[in-house]
C-alpha positions, 0 to 999 in steps of 0.5 A: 491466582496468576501463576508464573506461567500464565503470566509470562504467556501473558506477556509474551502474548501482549504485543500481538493485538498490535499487529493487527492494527492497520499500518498507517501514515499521515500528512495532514488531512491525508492517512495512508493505511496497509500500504504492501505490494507482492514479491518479484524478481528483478526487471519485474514489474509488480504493484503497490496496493494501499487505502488512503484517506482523506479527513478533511473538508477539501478534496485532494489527488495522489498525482504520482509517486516514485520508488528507487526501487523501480526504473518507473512509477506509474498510477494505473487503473483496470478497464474490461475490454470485452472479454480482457481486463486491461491495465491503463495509466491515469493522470491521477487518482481523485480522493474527495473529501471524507472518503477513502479510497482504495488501491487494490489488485484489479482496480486502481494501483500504483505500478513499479515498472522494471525493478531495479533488485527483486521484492523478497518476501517479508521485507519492505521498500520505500514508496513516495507518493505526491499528493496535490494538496497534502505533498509528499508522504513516505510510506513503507510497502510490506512485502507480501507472497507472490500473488496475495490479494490482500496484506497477510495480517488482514486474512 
C-alpha cells in the first residue's frame, strides 16, 4: 500500500532523473551536448567546453563562435612543447561525419578572452557557434566552480 508519504516523496523525487540527462541542442545533422565553462572574474579570461555531434553523412567544422560576454572569442587546441603544454588558436575544429568530438580542459576548447562581467557559479551565458555547414547554434554554457573538469551533474 502507497502511503500519503511515499507518495509525495515520489513526487518530489520524480523531476530528479531529468537532471541528469545530457543538455543538448541541434541544428540540423549537428548536436551540441553539456555545453559549461568554469567561473571567473571580470577581464579573465576562461573556456567553454562542450561534445558536439555530427549525425549526418557529410563532415562539418565549427569555424568560430562569439560570446557578448567576452572582448574576443577564439578556437583553441593544447600542444606539449617539451616539458609545457601550450595554448595555440586553430582556424577550425574538423567534426567528420558520424562522429563526436569533444572540447574539454586540456585538448581543444573555445576561449572567452577578457571577459566583459565575471561568471558566477551557478548561472549561464550565451555561446554562439558557426559551423560551416549546419550555421548558427545557440548554446547556454553552464557555469561550473572554478577549476571543474568536467559539468558538476556528470560526476
Amino acid at each position: 500500500m502507497i502511503t500519503r508519504r511515499t507518495a509525495l516523496a515520489a513526487a518530489l523525487l520524480a523531476p530528479l532523473p531529468t537532471l541528469a540527462h545530457d543538455v543538448e541542442t541541434r541544428a540540423g545533422d549537428i548536436t551540441v551536448v553539456n555545453p559549461w565553462t568554469r567561473a571567473a572574474g571580470a577581464n579573465a579570461n576562461g573556456g567553454a567546453f562542450l561534445v558536439m555531434r555530427n549525425a549526418g553523412a557529410q563532415p562539418d567544422r565549427l569555424v568560430s563562435a562569439s560570446a557578448a560576454v567576452a572582448r574576443r572569442v577564439e578556437l583553441h587546441t593544447m600542444i606539449r612543447d617539451g616539458d609545457v603544454m601550450r595554448m595555440r588558436p586553430v582556424e577550425a575544429i574538423p567534426l567528420p561525419a558520424g562522429q563526436a568530438v569533444e572540447l574539454r580542459p586540456g585538448g581543444l576548447h573555445v576561449m572567452l578572452i577578457g571577459l566583459n562581467e565575471p561568471l558566477a557559479q551557478g548561472s549561464q551565458v550565451p555561446l554562439v557557434l558557426r559551423f560551416e555547414r549546419a550555421g548558427e547554434v545557440r548554446v547556454m554554457l553552464s557555469i561550473q566552480a572554478p577549476g571543474a573538469r568536467m559539468p558538476a551533474h556528470q560526476h
